[in-house]
C-alpha positions in Angstrom: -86.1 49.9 32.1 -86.3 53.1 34.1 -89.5 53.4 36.4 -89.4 57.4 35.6 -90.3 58.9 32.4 -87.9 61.8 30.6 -91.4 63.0 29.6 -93.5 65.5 32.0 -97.0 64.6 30.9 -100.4 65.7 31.0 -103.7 64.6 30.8 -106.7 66.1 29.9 -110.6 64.4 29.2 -111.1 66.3 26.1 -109.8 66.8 22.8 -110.5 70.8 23.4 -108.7 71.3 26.2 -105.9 69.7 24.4 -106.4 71.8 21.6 -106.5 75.0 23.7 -103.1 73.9 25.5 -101.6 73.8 22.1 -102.8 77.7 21.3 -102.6 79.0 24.4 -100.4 77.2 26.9 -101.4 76.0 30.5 -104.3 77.8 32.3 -104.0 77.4 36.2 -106.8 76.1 38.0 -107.3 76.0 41.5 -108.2 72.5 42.7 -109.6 70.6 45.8 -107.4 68.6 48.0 -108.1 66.3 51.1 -105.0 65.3 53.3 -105.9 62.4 56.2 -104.6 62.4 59.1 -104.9 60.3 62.3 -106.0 63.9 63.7 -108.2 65.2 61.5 -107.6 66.1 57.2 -106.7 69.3 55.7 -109.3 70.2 53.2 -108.3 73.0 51.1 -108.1 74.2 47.1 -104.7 75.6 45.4 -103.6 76.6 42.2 -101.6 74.1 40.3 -100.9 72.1 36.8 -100.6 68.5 37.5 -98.0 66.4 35.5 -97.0 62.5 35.8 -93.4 61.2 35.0 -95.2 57.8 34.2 -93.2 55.9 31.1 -95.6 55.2 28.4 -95.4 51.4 28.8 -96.7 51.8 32.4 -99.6 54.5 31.5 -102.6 52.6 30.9 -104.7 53.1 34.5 -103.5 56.6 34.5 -105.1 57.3 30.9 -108.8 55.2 32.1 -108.6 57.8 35.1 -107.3 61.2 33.6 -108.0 61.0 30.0 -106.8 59.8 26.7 -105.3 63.2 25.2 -102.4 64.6 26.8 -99.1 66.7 26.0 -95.8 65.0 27.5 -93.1 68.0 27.8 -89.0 67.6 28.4 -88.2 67.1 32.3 -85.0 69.8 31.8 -88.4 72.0 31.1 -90.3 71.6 34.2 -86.9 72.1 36.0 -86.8 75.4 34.7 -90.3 76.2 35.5 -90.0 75.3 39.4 -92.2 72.0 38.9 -91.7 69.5 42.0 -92.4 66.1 42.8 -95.3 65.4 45.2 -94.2 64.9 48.5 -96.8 61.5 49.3 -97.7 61.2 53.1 -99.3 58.2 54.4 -102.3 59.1 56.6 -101.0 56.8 59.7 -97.6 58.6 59.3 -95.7 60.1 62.0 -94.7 63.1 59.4 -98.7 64.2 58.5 -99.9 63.7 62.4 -97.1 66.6 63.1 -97.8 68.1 60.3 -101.2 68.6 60.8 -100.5 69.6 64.5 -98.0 72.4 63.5 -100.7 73.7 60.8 -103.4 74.0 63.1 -101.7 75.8 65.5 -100.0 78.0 63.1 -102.7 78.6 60.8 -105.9 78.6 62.6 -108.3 81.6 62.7 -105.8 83.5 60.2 -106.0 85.1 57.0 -103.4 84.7 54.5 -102.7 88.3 54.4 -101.9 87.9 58.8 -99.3 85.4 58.1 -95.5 85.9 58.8 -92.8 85.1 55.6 -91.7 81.9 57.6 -95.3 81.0 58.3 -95.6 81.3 54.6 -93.0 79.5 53.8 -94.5 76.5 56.1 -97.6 76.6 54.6 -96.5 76.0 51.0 -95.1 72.7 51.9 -99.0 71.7 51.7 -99.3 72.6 48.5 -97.2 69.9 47.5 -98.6 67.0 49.7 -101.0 64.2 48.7 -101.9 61.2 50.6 -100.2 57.7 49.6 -103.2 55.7 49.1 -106.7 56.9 50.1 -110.2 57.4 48.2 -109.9 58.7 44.6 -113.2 60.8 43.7 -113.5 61.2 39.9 -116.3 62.7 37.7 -118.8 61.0 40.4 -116.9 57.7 40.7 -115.0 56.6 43.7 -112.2 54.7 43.3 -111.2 53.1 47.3 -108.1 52.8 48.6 -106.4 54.1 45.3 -102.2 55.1 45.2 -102.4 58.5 44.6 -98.1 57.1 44.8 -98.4 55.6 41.5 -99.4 58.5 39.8 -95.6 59.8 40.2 -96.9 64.0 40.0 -94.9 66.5 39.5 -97.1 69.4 40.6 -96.5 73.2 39.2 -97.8 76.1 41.7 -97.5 80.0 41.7 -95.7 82.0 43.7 -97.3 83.8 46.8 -97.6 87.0 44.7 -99.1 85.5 41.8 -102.1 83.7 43.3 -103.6 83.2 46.6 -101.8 80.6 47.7 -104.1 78.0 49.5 -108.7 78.6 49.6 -110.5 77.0 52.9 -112.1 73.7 51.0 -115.1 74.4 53.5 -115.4 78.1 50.9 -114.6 76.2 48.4 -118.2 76.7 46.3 -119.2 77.3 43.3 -119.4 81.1 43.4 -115.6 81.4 45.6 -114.4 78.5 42.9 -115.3 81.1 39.9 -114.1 84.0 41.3 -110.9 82.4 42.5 -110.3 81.5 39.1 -111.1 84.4 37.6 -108.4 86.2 39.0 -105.6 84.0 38.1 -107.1 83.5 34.5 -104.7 86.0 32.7 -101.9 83.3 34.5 -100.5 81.2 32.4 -97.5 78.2 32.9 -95.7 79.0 29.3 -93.7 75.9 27.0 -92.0 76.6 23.6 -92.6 74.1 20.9 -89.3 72.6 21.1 -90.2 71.3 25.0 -93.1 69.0 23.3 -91.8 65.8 23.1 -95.4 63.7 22.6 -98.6 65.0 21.9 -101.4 62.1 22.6 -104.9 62.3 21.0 -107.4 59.4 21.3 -106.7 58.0 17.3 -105.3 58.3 13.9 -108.6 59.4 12.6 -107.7 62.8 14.8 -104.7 63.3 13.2 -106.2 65.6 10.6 -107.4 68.0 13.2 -104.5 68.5 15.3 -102.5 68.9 12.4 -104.7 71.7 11.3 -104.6 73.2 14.5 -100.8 73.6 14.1 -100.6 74.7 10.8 -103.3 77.9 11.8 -101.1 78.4 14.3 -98.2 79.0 12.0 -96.4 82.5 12.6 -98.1 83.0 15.9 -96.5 80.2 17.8 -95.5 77.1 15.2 -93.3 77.6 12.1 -93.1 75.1 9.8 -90.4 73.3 10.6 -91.8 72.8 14.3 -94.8 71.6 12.6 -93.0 68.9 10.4 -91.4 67.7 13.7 -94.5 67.3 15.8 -96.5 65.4 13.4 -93.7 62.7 14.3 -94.2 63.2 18.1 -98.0 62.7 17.7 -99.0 59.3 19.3 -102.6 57.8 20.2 -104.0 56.4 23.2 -104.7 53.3 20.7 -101.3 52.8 20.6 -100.5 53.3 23.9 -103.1 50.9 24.7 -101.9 48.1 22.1 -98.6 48.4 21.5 -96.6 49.5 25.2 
């Protein structure tokens, strides 16, 4: 059995958001991360969609954490939307300690806007890092020592010109968090109904719903025959749950 999914899925806590994915495609969000380091952590918030390449068999602790509704989209379509694997560091690593040396010395005291092309280019490496293993904060709970590894992300970010590319997590308040993301909220990370390959909703007793959600879409971004093939694709996380 293959440890990767063909599938680049994901999760969402709500049966709206899933909803609104369906009409509307991504929105990009700008969200907290905290690298460790022996030296000290970078704290900072960047614009991304978050996917896992999880098979469904495996899926089960990733669903309890991240939700139970979710859209699973073709790999050969997050290829051609620039999506990469997260590049995992462990805190006690030789690569994050010089890492985090280079950064600092690059970086601090300097506006985005000050920084060089190949300075640029050195900071987006950090918008692809996560830690290995290391405290998972979610909705209030904290989950120690959790692999961030297993999560297998593929992580989608703009380009430089589209969104400011990395906000101080120190700025990161409520106020700087809504007007950061009111100025990417007209960006969007576009699929075609064709690169569905699953669409998860919590149970059959949803079915109904989403199916009506399609069929108003009809003519606007579903015709009927994509309709007829993603009522097959739809799968719960009761099944998930019982029968992988």
């Amino acid at each position: 059995m293959s440890l990767s999914s063909n599938s680049l899925i994901h999760f969402t806590s709500s049966k709206e958001a899933l909803i609104g994915i369906l009409k509307n495609d991504f929105n990009i969000k700008y969200c907290l991360e905290n690298i460790e380091s022996e030296n000290g952590n970078l704290h900072y918030a960047i614009p991304m969609v978050s996917f896992c390449d999880i098979p469904l068999s495996e899926i089960k602790e990733h669903i309890s954490k991240y939700g139970s509704y979710g859209i699973g989209l073709k790999r050969e379509w997050g290829k051609s939307k620039k999506l990469n694997p997260v590049l995992y560091v462990d805190k006690n690593s030789t690569l994050i300690d010089s890492y985090y040396k280079a950064f600092e010395i690059l970086f601090f005291g300097k506006k985005i806007n000050e920084l060089t092309d190949t300075e640029l280019n050195l900071a987006e490496i950090v918008r692809y890092m996560k830690n290995y293993q290391a405290d998972l904060i979610r909705n209030g709970q904290v989950f120690s020592d959790y692999k961030f590894a297993d999560e297998k992300e593929w992580r989608f970010v703009p380009s430089f010109k589209e969104a400011q590319m990395i906000v101080r997590g120190d700025k990161f308040k409520s106020e700087v968090k809504q007007i950061a993301n009111k100025k990417i909220e007209n960006l969007k990370l576009r699929f075609e109904p064709n690169d569905i390959k699953y669409i998860i909703i919590n149970d059959e007793l949803e079915i109904p719903d989403f199916i009506e959600v399609l069929r108003k879409s009809k003519g606007t971004r579903f015709t009927l025959e994509d309709i007829e093939r993603l009522y097959s694709r739809i799968i719960t996380t009761e099944q998930i749950l019982t029968d992988f």
